[in-house]
C-alpha positions as CSV (number, residue, x, y, z in Angstrom):
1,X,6.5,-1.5,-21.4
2,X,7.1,0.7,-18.4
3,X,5.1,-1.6,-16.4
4,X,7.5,-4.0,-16.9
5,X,10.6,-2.0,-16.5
6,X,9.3,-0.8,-12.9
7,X,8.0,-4.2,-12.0
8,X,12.0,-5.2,-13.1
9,X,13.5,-2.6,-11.3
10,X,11.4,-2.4,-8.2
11,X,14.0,-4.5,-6.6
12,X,17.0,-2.7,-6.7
13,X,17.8,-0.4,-3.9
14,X,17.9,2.6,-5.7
15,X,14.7,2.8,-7.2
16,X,13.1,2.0,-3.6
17,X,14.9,5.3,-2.3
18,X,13.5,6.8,-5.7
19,X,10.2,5.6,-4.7
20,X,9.9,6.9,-1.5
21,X,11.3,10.6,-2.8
22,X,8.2,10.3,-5.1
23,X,5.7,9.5,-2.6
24,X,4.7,13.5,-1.9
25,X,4.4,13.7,-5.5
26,X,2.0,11.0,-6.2
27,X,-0.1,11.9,-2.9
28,X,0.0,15.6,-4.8
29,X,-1.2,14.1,-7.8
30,X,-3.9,12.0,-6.4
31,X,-5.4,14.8,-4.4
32,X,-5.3,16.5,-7.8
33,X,-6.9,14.0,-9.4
34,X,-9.1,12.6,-7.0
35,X,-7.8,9.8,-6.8
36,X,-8.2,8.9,-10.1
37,X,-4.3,8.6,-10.9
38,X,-2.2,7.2,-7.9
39,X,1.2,6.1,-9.0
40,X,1.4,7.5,-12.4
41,X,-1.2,4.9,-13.5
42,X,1.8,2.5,-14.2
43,X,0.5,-0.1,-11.1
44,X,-2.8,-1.0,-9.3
45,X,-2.7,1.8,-6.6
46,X,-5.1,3.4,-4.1
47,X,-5.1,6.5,-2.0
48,X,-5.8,5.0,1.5
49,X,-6.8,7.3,3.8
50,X,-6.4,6.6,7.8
51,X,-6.9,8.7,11.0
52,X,-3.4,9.7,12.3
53,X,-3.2,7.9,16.0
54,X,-1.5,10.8,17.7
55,X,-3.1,13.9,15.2
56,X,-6.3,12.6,15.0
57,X,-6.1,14.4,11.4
58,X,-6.8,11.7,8.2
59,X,-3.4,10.9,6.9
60,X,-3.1,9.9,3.1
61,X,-1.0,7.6,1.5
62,X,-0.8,6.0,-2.4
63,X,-0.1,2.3,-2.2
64,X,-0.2,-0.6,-4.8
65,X,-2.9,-2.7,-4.0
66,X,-4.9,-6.4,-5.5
67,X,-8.1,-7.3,-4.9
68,X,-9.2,-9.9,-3.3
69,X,-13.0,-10.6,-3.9
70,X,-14.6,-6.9,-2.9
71,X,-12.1,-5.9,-0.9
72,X,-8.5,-4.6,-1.1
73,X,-5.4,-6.1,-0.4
74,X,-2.4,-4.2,1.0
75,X,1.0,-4.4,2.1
76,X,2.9,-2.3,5.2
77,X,6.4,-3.3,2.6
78,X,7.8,0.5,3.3
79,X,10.1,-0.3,0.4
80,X,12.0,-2.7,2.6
81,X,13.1,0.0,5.6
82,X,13.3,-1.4,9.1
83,X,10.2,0.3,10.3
84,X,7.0,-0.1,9.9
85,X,4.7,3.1,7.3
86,X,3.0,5.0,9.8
87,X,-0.2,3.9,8.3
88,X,0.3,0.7,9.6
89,X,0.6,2.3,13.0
90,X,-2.8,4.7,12.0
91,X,-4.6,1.3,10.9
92,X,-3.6,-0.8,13.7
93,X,-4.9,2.1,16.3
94,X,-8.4,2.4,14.5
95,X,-9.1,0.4,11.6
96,X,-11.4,2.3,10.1
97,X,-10.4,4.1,6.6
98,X,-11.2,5.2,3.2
99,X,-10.4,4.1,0.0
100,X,-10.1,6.2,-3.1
101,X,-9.9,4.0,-6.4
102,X,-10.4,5.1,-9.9
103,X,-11.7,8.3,-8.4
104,X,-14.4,6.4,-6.4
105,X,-14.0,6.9,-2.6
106,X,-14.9,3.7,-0.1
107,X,-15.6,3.0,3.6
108,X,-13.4,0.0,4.4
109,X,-12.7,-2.0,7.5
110,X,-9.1,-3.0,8.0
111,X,-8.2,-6.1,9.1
112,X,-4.6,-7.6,9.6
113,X,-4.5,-11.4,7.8
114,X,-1.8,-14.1,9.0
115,X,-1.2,-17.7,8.9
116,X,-2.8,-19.6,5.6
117,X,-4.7,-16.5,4.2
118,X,-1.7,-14.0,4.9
119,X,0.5,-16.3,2.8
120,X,-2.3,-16.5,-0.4
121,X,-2.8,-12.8,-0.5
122,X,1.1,-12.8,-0.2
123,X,1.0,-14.6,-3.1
124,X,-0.9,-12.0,-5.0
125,X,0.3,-9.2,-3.9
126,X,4.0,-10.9,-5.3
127,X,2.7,-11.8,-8.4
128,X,1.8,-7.9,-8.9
129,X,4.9,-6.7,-7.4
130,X,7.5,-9.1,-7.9
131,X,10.0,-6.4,-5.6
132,X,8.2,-7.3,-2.3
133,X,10.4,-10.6,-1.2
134,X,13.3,-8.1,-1.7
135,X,11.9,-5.5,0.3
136,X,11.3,-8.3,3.5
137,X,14.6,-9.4,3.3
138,X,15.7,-6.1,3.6
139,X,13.8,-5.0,6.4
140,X,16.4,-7.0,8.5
141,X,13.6,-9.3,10.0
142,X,10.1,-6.9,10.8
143,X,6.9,-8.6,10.0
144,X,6.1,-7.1,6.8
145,X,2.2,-6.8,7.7
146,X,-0.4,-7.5,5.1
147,X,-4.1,-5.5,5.4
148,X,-7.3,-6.9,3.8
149,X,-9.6,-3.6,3.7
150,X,-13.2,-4.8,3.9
151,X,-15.9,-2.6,2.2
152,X,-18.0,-1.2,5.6
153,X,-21.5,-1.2,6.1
């Protein structure tokens, strides 16, 4: 039932400014948990963990994800603000990252999708988070960028 009530509300501005005020909580609560509760449990989230491109320190970040096959499917939405997460930024500079799921940590790959497979992983991603067409349309025009992470070898 709260699920559904988030999935509901995830659309409306306010709960996207509530969202982001919450983000140092859940990345508190995942670190506390290892990983094994991002986003109160309520949605399909992952601790991704990137190298920051100007720190060079890893930089953590919960975010809803789907899967797609063995790898991870994410979304660079930033609840719909004009500017691109910095993780985006991290990913785009070296794609290499971690994934922490259900408490299990991963080495993935990143890799940015467009054209055909861009819009079926869209597609996905929508269908778990119904908010995400709202949060494009809000961010006045900026490619919302979508991130297949690809278990590494």
């Amino acid at each position: 039932m709260i699920r559904t009530l988030a999935r509901r509300m995830g659309r409306r501005r306010w709960f996207a400014r509530a969202g982001r005020l919450l983000v140092p909580a859940d990345r508190l609560v995942s670190r506390l948990t290892r990983g094994r509760v991002v986003a109160l449990g309520l949605i399909p989230s992952l601790l991704l963990t990137t190298t920051g491109r100007r720190s060079g320190l890893p930089r953590s970040n919960p975010l809803l994800y789907v899967r797609d096959g063995d790898a991870w499917v994410v979304v660079g939405s930033n609840w719909g603000q004009g500017h691109q997460p910095a993780w985006v930024h991290n990913l785009t500079a070296d794609p290499s990252a971690t994934v922490t799921v259900g408490g299990a940590e991963h080495a993935v790959r990143a890799r940015r999708v467009d054209g055909a497979e861009r819009d079926r992983l869209w597609a996905l991603l929508v269908a778990e988070w119904p908010a995400y067409p709202a949060y494009a349309e809000r961010a006045g025009g900026r490619p919302i960028e979508v991130f297949r992470l690809e278990p590494s070898t």
